[in-house]
N, C-alpha and C positions, 0 to 999 in steps of 0.2 A: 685300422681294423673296423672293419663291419660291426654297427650298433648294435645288431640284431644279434649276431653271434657273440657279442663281451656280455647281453644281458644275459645270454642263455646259458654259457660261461658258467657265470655265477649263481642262474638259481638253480642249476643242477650241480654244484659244488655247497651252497648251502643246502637243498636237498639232503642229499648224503651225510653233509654233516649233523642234521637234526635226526633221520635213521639213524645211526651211529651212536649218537647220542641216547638218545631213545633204548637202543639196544643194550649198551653196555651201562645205563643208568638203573634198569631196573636188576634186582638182586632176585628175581624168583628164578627157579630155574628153569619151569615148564616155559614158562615165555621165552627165556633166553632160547629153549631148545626148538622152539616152534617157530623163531622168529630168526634165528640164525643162519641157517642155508638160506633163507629169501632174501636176506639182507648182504649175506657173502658174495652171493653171485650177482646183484644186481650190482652191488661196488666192484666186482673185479670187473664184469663183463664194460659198466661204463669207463673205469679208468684205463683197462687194455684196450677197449674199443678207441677211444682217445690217443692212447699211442700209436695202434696201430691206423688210424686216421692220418697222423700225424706224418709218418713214416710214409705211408703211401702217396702223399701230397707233390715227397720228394721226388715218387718217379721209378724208385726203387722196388720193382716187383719182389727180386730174390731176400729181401733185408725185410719187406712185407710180410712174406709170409713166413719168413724166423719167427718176427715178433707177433702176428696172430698163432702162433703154435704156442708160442711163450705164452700168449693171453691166455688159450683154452686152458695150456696145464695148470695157470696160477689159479683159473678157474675151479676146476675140479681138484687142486688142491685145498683151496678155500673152503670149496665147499661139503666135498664129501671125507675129507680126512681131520679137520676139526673137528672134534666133539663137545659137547658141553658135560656136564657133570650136573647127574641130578641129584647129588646131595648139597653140594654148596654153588653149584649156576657158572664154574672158572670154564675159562676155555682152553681145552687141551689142544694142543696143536704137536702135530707129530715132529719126534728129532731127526727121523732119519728121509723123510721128505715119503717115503714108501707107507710104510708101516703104523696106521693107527696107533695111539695110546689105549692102553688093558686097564692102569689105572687111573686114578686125578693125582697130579702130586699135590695137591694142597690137602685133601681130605683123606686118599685113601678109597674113596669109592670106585668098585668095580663100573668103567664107561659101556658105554650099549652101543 
């Protein structure tokens, strides 16, 4: 494997892991909520980008663009249907993949 690509590998896998960190370390809520779609989509877009990197290496245009269609929806799943909670900072993530959360189930508070 290419030096250059195993460094790069890793500092954008630690990257991610210190955003992440970072993200779900702190307990306010306004940051959680201001800092949450910037952080969702940059993790989905690089680990679906990654996949579908991966996937097209093999040659496979049709199986290509399955999984860059996969990557957008986990995208805009991530990013526009989680919500955070500004009473206690949880992340609501929808159950039925479609439809927003109304409430928080941890507190009760009406989501925005």
């Amino acid at each position: 494997m290419n030096e250059t690509l195993f460094i790069a590998y890793f500092v954008i896998w630690f990257a991610l892991a210190i955003g992440n960190f970072l993200l779900f370390r702190g307990k306010d809520p306004a940051f959680r909520k201001r800092w949450h779609r910037p952080v969702a989509v940059v993790n989905s877009l690089i680990i679906g980008g990654m996949i579908v990197l991966m996937v097209a290496l093999m040659g496979d245009w049709r199986a290509t663009a399955i999984f860059a269609a996969a990557a957008l929806f986990f995208v805009w799943l991530a990013a526009f249907r989680t919500r955070v909670c500004p009473g206690c900072g949880k992340f609501a993530q929808p159950r039925n993949l479609i439809t927003p959360e109304k409430f928080c189930s941890k507190c009760g508070t009406a989501l925005e």
